[in-house]
N, C-alpha and C positions, 0 to 999 in steps of 0.2 A: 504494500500500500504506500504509494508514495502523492506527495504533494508540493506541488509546483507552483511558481507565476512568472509573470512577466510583463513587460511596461511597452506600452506601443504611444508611441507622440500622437497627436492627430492635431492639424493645424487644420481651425474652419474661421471661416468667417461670418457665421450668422451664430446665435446660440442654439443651443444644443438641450433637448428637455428627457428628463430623465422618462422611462415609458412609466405606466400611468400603476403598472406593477400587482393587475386583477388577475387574479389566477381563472382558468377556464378548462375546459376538457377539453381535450384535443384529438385526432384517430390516433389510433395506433403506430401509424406506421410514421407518425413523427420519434423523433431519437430522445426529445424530451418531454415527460407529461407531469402535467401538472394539477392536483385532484383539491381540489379547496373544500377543505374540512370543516370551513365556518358558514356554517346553517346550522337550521333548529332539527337536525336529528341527534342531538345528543340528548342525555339522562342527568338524572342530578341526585344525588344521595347523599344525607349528611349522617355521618358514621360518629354518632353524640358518643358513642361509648370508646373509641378510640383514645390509647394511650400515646402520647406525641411529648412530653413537656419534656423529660428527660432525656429524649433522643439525640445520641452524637451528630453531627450533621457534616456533610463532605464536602470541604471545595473542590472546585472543576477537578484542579489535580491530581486530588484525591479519589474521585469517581472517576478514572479512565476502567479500572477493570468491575464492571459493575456484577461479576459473581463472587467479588469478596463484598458486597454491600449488604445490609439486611433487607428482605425481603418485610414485607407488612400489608398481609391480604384485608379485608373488610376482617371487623371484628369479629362477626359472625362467620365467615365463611364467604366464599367467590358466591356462591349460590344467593348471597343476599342480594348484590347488583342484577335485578332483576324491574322489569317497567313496573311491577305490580306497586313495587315500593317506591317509584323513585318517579319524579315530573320531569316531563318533557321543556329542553330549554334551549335554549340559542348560543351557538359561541359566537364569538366573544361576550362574557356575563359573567355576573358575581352573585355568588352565596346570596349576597344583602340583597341584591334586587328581587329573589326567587322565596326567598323564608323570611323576610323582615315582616313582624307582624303586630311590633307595637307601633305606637304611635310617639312613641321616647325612645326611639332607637339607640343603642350603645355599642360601641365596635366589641367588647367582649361579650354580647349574646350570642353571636355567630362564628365565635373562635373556634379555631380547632382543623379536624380532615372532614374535608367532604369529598366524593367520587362523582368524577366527571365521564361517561362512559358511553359507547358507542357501539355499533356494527362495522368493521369495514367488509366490504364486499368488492373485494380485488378479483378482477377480470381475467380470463384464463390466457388470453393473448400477452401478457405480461410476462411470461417465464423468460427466465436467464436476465431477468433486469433487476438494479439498484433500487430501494426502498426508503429514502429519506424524509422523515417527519420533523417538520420544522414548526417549531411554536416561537410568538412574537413573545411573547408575556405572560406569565401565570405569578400569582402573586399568590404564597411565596414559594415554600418548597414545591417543587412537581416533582414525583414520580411515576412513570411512565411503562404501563405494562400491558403487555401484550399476551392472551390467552393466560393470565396469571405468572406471566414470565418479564422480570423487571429490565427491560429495554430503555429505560434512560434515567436520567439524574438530572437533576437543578438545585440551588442552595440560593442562588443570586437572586434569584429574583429580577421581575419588571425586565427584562432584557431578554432577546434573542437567544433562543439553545433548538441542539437536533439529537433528533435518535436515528440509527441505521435500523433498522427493520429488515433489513436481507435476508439473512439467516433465518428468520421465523415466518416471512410471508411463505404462503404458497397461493400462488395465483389460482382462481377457478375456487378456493374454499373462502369461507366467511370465518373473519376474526372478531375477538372482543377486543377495543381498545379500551382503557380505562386508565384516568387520571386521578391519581391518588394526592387533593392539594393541601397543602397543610398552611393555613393563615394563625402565626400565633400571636398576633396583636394588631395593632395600628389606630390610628385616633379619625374622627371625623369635620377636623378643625385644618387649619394652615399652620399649628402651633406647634412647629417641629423642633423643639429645643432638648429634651431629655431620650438619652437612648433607650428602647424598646429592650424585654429581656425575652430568650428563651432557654430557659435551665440556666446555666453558666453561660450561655452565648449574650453577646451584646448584640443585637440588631438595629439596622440604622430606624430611625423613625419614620413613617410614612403614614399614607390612608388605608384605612381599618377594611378596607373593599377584597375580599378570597376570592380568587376563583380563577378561569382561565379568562384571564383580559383583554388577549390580544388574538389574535387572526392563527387559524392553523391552515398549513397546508401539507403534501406531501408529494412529493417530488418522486418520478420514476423514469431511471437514469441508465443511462450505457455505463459499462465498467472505468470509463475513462471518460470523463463530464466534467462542465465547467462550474466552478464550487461557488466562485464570487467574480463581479465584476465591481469597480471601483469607479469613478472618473474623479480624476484628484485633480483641480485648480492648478493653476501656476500664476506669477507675477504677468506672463504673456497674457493680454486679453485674449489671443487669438490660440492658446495653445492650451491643450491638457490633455493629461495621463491618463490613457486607459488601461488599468491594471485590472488584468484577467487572471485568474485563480484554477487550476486543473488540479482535478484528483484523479490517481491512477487507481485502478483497484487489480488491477493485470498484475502477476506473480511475474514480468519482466517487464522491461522496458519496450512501449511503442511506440510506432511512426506513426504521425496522420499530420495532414494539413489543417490549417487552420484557416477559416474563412470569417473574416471581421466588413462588415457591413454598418456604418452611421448612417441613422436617418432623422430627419426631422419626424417631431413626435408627432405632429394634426395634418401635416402636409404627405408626409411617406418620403419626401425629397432624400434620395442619397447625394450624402456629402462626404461619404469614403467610401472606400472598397478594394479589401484586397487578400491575398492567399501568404501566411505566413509559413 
C-alpha cells in the first residue's frame, strides 16, 4: 500500500471554482463511484444503559490497528439495533433534534452513546473494487462497524475521518452499518471558557449537539485512485498548485497515465489539458 503526490502548476487566467462537490450515483462502468449516504434511511437508538465514562480513548495514532481496540456492541446485544426500537432519521442530525423532549433542555439529558444504523445494499457489479466511507463530522467519539465488526475509529471529533471497508464488503449481499456515537458533554451557550471532562481526559469545550453532523458518503475505487486533490494559492494571481494525492493498493508498483483536465465550474470551458 503505498501513497503518493505530486504538484502540477496550472497558469489561467480567468478564476477557477472549486466543483460544487454533491455526490451522485453514477453507472458502473465509470472507475469512480460515488454513493451518498446522507438521506433519511438511517435509524436512531439511544443505548441509556451504556457504560462510556471511564473508557481509554485512542488518538489517530493510536487507532491505526483497530483489532487491538475494544470492541463495544449495544448493551443488550447486536439484536437490539432493530427498526422496532429505534426512529427513522436523517443524516446529517443530532440526538437533540430526534429525543429532546423538555421544554428546558440541558446538554447533559442526552449524554452518553447512541446508535446510528443503517442497511447498505452494495450492488453485485462492484466486485474486485475499493470501499471507502468517509464521514464529515460526528461529534464526538465514532465508532464504526460493520456487520458487528469495528471498521473505524475517531476521538477528534467535528473533523473529517474514513474507514476502508474492502475487506468486509461483499458486493450482491446486504450489510449492517452502525455508528456507535459517544457525546460526553458540551454546553448550549457561546461560553467556551472551562474544559469539558471525560474520566481523566480533558476535552476541549464545544456545543452539547451528539450525533453524526456532517454528510457521509462512500467512495468505490480502483486499487490505484486518487485520494485528494488540493489547489493551493500562490502570490501569482495567475498561478496555483494543483496537488493531487494517489493511493496504490497494488502489492507493486504501476504505470498509468494521468489525464488532468481544468474546467470552469457553470461554463464546462477547458482551461487545461493534459497527459502526465
Amino acid at each position: 500500500m503505498r501513497h503518493f503526490s505530486f504538484v502540477i502548476l496550472l497558469f489561467i487566467m480567468t478564476p477557477v471554482f472549486a466543483n460544487s462537490g454533491k455526490s451522485y450515483k453514477t453507472n458502473f462502468k465509470e472507475e469512480r463511484i460515488t454513493l451518498d449516504l446522507s438521506d433519511n434511511n438511517w435509524w436512531l437508538w439511544r443505548d441509556k444503559e451504556a457504560t462510556w465514562e471511564n473508557d481509554r480513548l485512542y488518538l489517530p495514532e493510536e487507532a491505526t490497528d483497530l483489532s487491538v481496540l475494544p470492541t463495544n456492541p449495544p448493551t443488550e446485544g447486536w439484536n437490539e439495533l432493530n427498526f422496532s426500537r429505534a426512529i427513522r432519521v436523517k443524516v446529517p442530525g443530532t440526538v437533540e433534534e430526534y429525543l429532546t423532549t423538555s421544554d428546558n433542555p440541558r446538554p447533559e439529558n442526552l449524554r452518553g452513546v447512541s446508535w446510528w444504523f443503517r442497511t447498505l445494499d452494495i450492488p453485485a457489479d462492484l466486485k474486485e473494487r475499493h470501499f471507502i466511507l468517509h464521514f464529515k463530522s460526528v461529534r464526538m467519539r465514532a465508532e464504526v462497524y460493520l456487520d458487528g465488526r469495528l471498521v473505524g475509529y475517531d476521538i477528534v471529533g467535528e473533523s473529517p475521518f474514513q474507514a476502508d471497508l474492502t475487506p468486509f464488503i461483499k458486493p450482491g449481499e446486504k450489510h449492517r452499518l452502525a455508528v456507535r456515537v459517544t457525546n460526553p458533554s458540551g454546553n448550549f451557550h457561546w461560553q467556551d471558557f472551562n474544559m469539558d471532562k471525560w474520566g481523566n481526559y480533558n476535552v476541549p469545550p464545544g456545543r452539547g449537539f451528539g450525533g453524526i453532523i456532517g454528510r457521509v458518503k462512500m467512495e468505490v475505487v480502483n486499487s490505484l485512485y486518487i485520494s485528494d486533490l488540493y489547489m493551493q494559492n500562490t502570490p501569482n494571481l495567475t498561478q496555483v498548485n494543483a496537488i493531487i494525492s494517489f493511493h496504490n493498493n497494488h502489492l507493486k508498483n504501476v504505470t498509468s497515465d494521468i489525464e488532468v483536465i481544468v474546467r470552469k465550474k457553470r461554463t464546462r470551458i477547458k482551461l487545461f489539458s493534459g497527459i502526465l
